[in-house]
C-alpha positions as CSV (number, residue, x, y, z in Angstrom):
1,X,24.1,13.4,9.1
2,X,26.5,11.5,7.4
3,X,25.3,8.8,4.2
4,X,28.1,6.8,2.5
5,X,27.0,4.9,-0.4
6,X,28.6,1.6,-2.6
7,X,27.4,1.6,-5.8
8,X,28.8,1.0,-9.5
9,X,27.4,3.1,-11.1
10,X,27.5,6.5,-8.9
11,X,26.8,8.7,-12.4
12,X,22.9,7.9,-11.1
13,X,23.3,9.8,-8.4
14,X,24.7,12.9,-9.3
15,X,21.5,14.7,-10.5
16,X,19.0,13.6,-7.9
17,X,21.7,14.8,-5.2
18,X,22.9,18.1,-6.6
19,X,19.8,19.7,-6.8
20,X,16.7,21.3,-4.8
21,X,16.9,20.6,-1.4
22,X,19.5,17.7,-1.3
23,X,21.3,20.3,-2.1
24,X,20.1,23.1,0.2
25,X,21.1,20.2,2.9
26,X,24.6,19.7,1.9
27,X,25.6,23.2,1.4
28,X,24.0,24.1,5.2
29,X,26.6,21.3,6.1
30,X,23.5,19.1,7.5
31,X,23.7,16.1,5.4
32,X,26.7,14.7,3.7
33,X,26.5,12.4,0.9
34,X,29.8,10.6,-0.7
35,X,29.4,7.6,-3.2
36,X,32.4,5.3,-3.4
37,X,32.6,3.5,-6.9
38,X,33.2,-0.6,-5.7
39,X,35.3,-1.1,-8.5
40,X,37.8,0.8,-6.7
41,X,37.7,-2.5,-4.3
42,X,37.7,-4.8,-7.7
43,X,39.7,-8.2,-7.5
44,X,41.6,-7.6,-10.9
45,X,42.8,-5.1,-13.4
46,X,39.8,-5.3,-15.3
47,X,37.6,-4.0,-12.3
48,X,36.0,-7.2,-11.9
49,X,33.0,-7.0,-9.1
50,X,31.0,-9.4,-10.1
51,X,30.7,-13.1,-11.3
52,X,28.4,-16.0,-12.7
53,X,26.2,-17.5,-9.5
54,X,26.8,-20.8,-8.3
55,X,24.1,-23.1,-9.4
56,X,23.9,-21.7,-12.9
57,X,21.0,-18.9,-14.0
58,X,21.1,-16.2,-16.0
59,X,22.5,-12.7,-14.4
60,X,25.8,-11.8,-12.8
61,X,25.9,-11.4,-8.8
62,X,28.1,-8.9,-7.3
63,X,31.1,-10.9,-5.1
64,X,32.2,-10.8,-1.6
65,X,35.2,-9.8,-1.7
66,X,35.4,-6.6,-3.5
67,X,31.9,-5.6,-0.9
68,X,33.6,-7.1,1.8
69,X,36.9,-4.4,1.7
70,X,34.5,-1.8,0.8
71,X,32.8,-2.1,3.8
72,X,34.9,-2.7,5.8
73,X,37.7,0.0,4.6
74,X,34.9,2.8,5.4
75,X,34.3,1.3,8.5
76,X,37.7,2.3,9.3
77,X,36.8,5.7,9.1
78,X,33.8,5.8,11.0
79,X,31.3,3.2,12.4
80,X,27.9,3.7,10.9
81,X,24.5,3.1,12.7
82,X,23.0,1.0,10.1
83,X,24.1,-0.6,6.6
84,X,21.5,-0.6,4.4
85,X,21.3,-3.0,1.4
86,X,18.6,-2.2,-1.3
87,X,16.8,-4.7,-2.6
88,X,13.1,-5.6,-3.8
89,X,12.7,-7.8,-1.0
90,X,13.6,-5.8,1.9
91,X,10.8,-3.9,4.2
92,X,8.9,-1.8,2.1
93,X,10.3,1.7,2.9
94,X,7.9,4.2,4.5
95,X,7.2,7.8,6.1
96,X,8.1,5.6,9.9
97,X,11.6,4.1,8.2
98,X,12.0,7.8,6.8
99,X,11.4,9.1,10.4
100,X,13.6,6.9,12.6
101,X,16.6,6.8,9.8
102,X,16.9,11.0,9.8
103,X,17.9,10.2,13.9
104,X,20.8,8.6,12.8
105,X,24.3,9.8,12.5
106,X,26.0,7.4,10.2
107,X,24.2,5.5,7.7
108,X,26.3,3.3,4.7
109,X,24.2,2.0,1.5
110,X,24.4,-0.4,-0.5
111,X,22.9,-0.6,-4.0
112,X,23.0,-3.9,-5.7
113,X,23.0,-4.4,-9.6
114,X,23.0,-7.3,-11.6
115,X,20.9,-10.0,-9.6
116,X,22.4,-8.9,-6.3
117,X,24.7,-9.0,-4.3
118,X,25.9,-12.3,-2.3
119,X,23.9,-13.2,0.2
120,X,27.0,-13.9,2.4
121,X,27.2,-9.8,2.5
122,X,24.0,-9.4,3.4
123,X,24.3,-12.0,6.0
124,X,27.6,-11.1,7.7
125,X,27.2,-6.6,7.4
126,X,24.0,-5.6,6.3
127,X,21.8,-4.0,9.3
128,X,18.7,-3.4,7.4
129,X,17.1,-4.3,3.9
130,X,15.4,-1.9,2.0
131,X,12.7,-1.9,-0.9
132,X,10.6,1.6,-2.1
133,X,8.0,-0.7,-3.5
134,X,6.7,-4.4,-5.4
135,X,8.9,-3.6,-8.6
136,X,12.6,-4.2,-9.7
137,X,15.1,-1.7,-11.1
138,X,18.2,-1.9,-13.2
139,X,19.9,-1.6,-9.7
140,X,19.9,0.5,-6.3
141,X,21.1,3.4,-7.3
142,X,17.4,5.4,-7.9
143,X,15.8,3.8,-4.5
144,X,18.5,4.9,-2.3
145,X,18.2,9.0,-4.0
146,X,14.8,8.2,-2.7
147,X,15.7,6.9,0.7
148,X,17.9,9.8,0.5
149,X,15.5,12.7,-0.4
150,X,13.0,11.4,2.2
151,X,15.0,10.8,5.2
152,X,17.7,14.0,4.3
153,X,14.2,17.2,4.1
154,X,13.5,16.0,7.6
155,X,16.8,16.9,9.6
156,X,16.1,20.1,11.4
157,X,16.9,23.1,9.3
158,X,16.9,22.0,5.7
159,X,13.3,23.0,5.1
160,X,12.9,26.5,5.3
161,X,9.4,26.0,7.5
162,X,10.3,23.3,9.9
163,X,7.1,22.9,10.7
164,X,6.2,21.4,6.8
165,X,7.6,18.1,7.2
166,X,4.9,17.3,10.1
167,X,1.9,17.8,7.7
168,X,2.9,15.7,4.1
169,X,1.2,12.6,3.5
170,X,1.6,9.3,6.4
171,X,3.3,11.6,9.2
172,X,0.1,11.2,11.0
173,X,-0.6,8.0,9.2
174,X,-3.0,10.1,6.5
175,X,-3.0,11.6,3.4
176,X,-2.0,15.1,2.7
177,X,-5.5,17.5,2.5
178,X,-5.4,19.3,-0.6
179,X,-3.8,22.6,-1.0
180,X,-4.7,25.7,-3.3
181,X,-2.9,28.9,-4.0
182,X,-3.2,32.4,-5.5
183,X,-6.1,33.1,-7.6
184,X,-9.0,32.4,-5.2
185,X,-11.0,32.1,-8.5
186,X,-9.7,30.4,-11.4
187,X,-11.8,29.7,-14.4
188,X,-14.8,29.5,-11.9
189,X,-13.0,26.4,-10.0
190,X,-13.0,28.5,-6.1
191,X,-10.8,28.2,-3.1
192,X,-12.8,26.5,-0.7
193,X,-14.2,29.7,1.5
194,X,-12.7,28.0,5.0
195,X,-9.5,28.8,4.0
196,X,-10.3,32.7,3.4
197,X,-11.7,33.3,6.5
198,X,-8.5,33.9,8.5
199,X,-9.3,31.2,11.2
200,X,-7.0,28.9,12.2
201,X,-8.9,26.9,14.1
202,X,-11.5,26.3,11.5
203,X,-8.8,25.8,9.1
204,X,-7.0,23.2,11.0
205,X,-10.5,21.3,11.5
206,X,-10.7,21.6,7.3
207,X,-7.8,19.9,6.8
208,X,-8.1,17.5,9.1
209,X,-11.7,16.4,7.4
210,X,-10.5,16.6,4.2
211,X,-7.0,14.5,5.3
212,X,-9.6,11.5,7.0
213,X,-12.1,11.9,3.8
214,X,-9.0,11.1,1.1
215,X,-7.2,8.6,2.7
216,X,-10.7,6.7,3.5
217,X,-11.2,7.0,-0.5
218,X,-7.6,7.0,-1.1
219,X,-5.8,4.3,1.2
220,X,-8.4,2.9,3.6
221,X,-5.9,0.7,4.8
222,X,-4.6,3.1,6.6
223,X,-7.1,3.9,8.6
224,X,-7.7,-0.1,9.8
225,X,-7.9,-0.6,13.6
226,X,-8.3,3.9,14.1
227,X,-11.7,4.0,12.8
C-alpha cells in the first residue's frame, strides 16, 4: 500500500510514522508513507498557502490553488483510490473505514490547518471526509497518523500473528475481553482459572462472554438491533 499525504507541517508526522509497527510495515516494503510539504505548491516567494476567507471571520483558510497543483501533480504519478480530506466534520472514522481502506492500493491525504481548506477542493478532488472523533485539532496532521496506524497493522504480514488483528476491540463489532499475563498470582489479584486449563474451546467461549458482558457495560450501542 501506497499513502501520500499534503500537509504543512509534515514535522508531526515523523515520530508517529518512524516507530513500532509503522515502521515494521515500511521496512517489510508493505506500506509506503511520503508527506509532501504544500508549500512546495505555494503561490509566492513567501510560501503563501493560505489566505483571509471571503465573508470576513477570524482564521486563515488554506487556498485552491496551491491544493489544487498538489493534487493534481501527484496524480501524475499515480492515480489514487480515494483522497481523503480530514476534517471534524467528516464520517467519524471506525474499525469498518479502517477495514475497507487497508484494501486499497493508493490512498492521498489531506490534512487541513487553519480553518480549513476551501471548500472548492473538497468539492472538485476529495473522495472521502474523515474525522477520528467530536473534537478539533490544531490541524490534520495527528488524525491521519491515526488513520494511518489503524488501517497500515492490518495489511497482511505487518503483525507478526496475523491472526491478532481479527480479535481487537469492534472487528466483531465488540469490545476486546480482557487479557492477563505472567504471574498467574499477583498480589492475590488471580488469572481467571479458564485460561489455565489448556482448553481452547472453553477459552474461546470465556472471551467471547467476557467480550458481550463489557461492551453491554461499556458501549451498549453496539450491541443495538444483535441482542
Amino acid at each position: 500500500m501506497k499513502i501520500d499525504i499534503i500537509t504543512v507541517v509534515p514535522e508531526l508526522l515523523e515520530s508517529p510514522l518512524s516507530h513500532s509497527i509503522m515502521k515494521r510495515a515500511q521496512d517489510k516494503g508493505l506500506l509506503t508513507v511520503r508527506t509532501f510539504h504544500l508549500r512546495e505548491w505555494a503561490v509566492n516567494s513567501y510560501g503563501q498557502v493560505d489566505d483571509y476567507q471571503y465573508g470576513g471571520g477570524a482564521g486563515m483558510v488554506m487556498m485552491c490553488e496551491p491544493l489544487a497543483n498538489a493534487i493534481e501533480s501527484l496524480q501524475k504519478e499515480q492515480p489514487y483510490d480515494e483522497i481523503i480530506y480530514m476534517t471534524p466534520d467528516g464520517s467519524t472514522f471506525n474499525q469498518s473505514a479502517a477495514n475497507e481502506l487497508s484494501m486499497k492500493e493508493n490512498l492521498l491525504i489531506i490534512c487541513g490547518h487553519y480553518k480549513g481548506i476551501d471548500q472548492r477542493i473538497r468539492d472538485m478532488y476529495v473522495t472521502r471526509e474523515v474525522s477520528i472523533g467530536d473534537f478539533v485539532l490544531s490541524g490534520g496532521e495527528l488524525a491521519a497518523a491515526v488513520v494511518i496506524d489503524a488501517i497500515g497493522r492490518l495489511l497482511p504480514g505487518v503483525l507478526n500473528d496475523e491472526t491478532s488483528a481479527l480479535f481487537d476491540s469492534f472487528q466483531d463489532n465488540l469490545l476486546a475481553p480482557p487479557v492477563y499475563t505472567r504471574p498467574a498470582d499477583f498480589r492475590g489479584q488471580q488469572v481467571p482459572p479458564v485460561l489455565l486449563s489448556g482448553d481452547p474451546k472453553k477459552v474461546e467461549e470465556w472471551r467471547f462472554e467476557q467480550s458481550l458482558e463489557r461492551t453491554r457495560q461499556r458501549r451498549p450501542d453496539l450491541l443495538e438491533g444483535q441482542e
